[in-house]
LUMMARGU-90254 format. One line per field, with one value per residue: residue in three letters; x, y, z of N, C-alpha, C in turn; residue number from 0. Coordinates in nm, 3 decimals, always signed. Example, Ala and Ser with C-alpha at 12.3 -4.5 7.8 and 13.67 -1.06 7.14 Angstrom:
2
res c(ALA SER) .
npx c(+1.319 +1.285) .
npy c(-0.569 -0.225) .
npz c(+0.780 +0.708) .
capx c(+1.230 +1.367) .
capy c(-0.450 -0.106) .
capz c(+0.780 +0.714) .
cpx c(+1.320 +1.290) .
cpy c(-0.330 +0.003) .
cpz c(+0.780 +0.787) .
n c(0 1) .
This chain:
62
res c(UNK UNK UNK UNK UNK UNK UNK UNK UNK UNK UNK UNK UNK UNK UNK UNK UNK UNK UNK UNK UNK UNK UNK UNK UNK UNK UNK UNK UNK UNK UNK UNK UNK UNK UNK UNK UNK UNK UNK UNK UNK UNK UNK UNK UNK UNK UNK UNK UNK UNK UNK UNK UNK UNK UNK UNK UNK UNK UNK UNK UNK UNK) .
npx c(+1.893 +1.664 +1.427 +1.214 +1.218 +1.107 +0.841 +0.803 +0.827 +0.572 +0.363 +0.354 +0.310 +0.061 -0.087 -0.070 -0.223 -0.444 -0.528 -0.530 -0.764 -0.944 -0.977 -1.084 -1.338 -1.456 -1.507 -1.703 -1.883 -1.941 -2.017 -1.976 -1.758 -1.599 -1.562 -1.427 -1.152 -1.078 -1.030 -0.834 -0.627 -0.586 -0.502 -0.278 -0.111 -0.052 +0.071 +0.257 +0.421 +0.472 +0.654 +0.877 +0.943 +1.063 +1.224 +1.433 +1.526 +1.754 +1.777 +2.057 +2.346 +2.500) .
npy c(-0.694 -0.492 -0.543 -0.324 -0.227 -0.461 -0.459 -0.203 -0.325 -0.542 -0.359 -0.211 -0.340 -0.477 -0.194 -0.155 -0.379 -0.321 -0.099 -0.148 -0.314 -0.117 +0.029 -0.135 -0.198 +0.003 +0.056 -0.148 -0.055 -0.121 -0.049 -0.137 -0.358 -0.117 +0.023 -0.076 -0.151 +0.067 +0.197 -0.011 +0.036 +0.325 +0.269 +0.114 +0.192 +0.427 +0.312 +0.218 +0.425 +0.562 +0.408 +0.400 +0.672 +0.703 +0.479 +0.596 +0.676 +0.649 +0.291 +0.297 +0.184 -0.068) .
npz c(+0.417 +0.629 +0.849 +0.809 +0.577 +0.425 +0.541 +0.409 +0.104 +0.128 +0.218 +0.008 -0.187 -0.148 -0.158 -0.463 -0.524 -0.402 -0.538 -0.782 -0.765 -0.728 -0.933 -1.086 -0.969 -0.950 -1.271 -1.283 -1.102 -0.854 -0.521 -0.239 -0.250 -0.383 -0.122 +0.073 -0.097 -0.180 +0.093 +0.195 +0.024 +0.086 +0.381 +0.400 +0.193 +0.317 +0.507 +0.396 +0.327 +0.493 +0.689 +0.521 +0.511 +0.784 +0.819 +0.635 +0.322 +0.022 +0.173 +0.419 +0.449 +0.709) .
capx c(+1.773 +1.635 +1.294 +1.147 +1.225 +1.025 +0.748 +0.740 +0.799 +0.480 +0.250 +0.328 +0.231 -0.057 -0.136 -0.099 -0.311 -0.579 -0.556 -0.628 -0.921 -1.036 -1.033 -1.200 -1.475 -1.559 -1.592 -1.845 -2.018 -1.965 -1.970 -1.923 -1.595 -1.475 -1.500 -1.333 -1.071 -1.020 -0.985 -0.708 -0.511 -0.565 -0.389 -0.165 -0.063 +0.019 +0.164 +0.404 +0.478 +0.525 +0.781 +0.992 +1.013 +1.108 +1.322 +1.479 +1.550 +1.712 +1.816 +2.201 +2.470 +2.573) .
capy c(-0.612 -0.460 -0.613 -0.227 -0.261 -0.575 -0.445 -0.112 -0.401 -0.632 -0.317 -0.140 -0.468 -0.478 -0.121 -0.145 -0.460 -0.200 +0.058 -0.181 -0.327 +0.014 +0.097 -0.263 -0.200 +0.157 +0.007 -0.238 +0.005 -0.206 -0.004 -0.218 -0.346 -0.020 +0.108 -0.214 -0.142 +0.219 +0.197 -0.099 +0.120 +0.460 +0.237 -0.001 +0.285 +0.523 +0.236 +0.233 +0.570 +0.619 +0.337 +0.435 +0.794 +0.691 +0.406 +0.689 +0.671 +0.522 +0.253 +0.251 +0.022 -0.087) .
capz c(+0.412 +0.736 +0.873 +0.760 +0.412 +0.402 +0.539 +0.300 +0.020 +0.142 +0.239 -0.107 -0.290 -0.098 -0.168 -0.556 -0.582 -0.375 -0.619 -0.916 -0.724 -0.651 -1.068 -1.122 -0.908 -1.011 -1.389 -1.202 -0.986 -0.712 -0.377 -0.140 -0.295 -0.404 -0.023 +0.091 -0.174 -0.134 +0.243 +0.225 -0.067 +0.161 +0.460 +0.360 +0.125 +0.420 +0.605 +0.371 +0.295 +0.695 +0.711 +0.422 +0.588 +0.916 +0.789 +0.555 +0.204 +0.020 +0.271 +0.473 +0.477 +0.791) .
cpx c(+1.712 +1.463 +1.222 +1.140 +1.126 +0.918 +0.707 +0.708 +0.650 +0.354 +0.234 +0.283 +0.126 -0.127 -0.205 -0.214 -0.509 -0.623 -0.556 -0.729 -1.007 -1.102 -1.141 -1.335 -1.518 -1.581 -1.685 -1.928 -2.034 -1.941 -1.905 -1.755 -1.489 -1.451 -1.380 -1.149 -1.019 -0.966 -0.878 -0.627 -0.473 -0.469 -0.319 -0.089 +0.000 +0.113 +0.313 +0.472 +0.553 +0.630 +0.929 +1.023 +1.094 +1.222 +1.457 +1.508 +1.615 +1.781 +1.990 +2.224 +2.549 +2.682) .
cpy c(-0.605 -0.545 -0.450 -0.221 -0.323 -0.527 -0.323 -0.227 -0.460 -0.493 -0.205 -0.232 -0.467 -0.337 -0.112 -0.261 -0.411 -0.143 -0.077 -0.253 -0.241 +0.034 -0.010 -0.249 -0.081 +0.129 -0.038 -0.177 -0.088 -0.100 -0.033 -0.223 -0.222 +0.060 +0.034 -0.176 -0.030 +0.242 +0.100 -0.055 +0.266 +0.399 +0.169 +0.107 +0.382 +0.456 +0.256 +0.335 +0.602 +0.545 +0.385 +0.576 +0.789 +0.576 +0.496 +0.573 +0.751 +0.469 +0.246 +0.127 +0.057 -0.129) .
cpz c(+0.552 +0.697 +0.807 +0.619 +0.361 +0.400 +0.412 +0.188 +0.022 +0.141 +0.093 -0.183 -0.253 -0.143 -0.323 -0.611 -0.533 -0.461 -0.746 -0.904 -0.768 -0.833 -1.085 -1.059 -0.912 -1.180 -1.355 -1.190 -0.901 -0.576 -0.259 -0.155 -0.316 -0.258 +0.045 +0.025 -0.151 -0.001 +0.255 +0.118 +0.040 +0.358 +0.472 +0.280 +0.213 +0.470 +0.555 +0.309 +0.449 +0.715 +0.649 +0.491 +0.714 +0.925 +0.708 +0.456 +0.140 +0.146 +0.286 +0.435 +0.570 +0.833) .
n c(0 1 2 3 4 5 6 7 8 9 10 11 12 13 14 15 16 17 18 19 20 21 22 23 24 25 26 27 28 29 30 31 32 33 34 35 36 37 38 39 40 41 42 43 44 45 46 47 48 49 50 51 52 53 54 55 56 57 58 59 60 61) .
């Protein structure tokens, strides 16, 4: 597994545990949290959309 892989792996985990913050804290009405939340799903979420493109998909065998 390439070191890029990894990271899409780690920054898409990171993204989805954003995005069920983000719902948890709009049941709340928490603001704070849900900008917190929304803003580390909207770039951790790109991050790893941008990797996986530029890594292409799915991944080679070298």
């Amino acid at each position: 597994m390439e070191s890029g892989w990894l990271l899409v792996l780690i920054f898409g985990l990171i993204a989805i545990l954003a995005a069920i913050g983000t719902v948890q804290t709009l049941k709340n009405k928490e603001v704070l949290g849900f900008l917190f939340n929304f803003g580390t799903f909207a770039i951790f979420g790109g991050f790893a959309v941008a990797t996986a493109i530029t890594q292409g998909f799915p991944p080679t065998l070298h």
